[in-house]
C-alpha positions in Angstrom: -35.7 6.8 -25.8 -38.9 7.3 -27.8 -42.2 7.2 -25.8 -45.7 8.7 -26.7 -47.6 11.3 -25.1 -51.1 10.9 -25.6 -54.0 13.0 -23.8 -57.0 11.6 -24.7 -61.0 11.8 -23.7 -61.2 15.5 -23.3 -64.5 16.0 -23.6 -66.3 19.7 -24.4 -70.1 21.1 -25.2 -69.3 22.9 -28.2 -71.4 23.9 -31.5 -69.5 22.7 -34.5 -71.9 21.5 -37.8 -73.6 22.5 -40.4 -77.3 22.6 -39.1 -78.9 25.2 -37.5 -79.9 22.5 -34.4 -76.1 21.5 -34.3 -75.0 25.5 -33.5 -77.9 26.1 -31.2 -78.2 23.1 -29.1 -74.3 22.1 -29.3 -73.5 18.6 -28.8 -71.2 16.7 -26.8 -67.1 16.2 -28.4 -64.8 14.3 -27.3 -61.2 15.2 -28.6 -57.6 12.9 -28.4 -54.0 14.1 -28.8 -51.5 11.6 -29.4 -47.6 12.4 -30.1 -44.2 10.5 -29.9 -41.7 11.7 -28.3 -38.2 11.6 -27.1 -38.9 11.0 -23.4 -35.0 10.2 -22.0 -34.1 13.5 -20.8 -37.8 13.4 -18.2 -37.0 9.8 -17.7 -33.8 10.4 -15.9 -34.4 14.1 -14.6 -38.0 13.9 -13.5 -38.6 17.6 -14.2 -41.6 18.7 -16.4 -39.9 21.4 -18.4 -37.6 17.9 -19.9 -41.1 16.8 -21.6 -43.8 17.8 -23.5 -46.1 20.0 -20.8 -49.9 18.6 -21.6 -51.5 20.8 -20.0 -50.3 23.4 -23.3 -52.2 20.9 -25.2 -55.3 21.1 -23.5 -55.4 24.5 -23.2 -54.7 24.8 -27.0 -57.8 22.0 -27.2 -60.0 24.3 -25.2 -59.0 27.5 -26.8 -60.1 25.7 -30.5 -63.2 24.0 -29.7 -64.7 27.2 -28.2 -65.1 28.3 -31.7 -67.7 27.3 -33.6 -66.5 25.4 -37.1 -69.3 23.5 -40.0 -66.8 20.4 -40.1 -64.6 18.8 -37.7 -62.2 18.6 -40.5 -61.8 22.5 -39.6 -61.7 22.6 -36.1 -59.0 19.5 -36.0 -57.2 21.7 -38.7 -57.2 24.8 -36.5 -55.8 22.4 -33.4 -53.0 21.0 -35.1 -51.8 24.3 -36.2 -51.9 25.4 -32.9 -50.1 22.6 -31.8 -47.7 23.0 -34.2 -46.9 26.8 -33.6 -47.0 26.3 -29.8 -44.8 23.5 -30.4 -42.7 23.2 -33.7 -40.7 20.4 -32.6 -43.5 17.9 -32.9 -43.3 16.6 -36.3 -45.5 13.7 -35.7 -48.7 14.0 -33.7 -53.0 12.9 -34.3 -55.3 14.7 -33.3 -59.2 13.0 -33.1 -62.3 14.6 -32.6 -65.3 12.6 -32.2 -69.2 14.3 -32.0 -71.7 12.4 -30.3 -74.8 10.8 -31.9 -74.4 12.7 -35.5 -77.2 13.9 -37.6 -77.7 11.0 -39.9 -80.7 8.7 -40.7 -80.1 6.1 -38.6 -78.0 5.3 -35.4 -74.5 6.3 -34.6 -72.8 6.6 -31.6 -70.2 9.0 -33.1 -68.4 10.7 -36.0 -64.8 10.8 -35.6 -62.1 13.0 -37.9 -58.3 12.3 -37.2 -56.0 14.9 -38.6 -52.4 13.6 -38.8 -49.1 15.8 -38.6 
């Protein structure tokens, strides 16, 4: 029984870009994980360590967007291969990161970089 597991809207203050402004005053992120996954044996049994434990996800999240990185491309490149050493049985996951208000010449409410596995 395939399901997905997604964790999404995890939001940090972190530093990533390329201009000075950007590393200084940080800006707001807002990441999302998304996997599918075989789900039978936690639909029957009801027990965490039958399913893919989230909170591993977050943590690897966190851990990565501490860091300061120029592009998102980078920092979504350094989370999915922590995902995928913590957890080599996912051969198919996204993850999205998103800055707020980017430095361009005009408005936008948000960059986004999806790096998919």
């Amino acid at each position: 029984m395939n399901g997905k597991i997604e964790l999404t809207g995890m939001e940090f203050h972190a530093f990533h870009g390329c201009l000075p402004e950007e590393r200084r005053d940080g800006n707001l992120f807002v990441v999302d994980f998304s996997c599918d996954y075989d789900i039978s044996e936690a639909a029957v049994s009801d027990r965490l360590e039958d399913t893919l434990d989230y909170s591993s996800i977050y943590d690897i999240v966190a851990r990565e967007m501490a860091v300061p990185g120029n592009l998102l491309e980078h920092v979504a490149g350094r989370i999915a291969a922590g995902i995928s050493t913590a957890f080599p049985e996912l051969e198919h996951f996204s993850v999205k990161i998103s800055k707020r208000n980017p430095p361009v010449a005009g408005v936008a409410a948000w960059s986004s970089v999806t790096f998919r596995k």
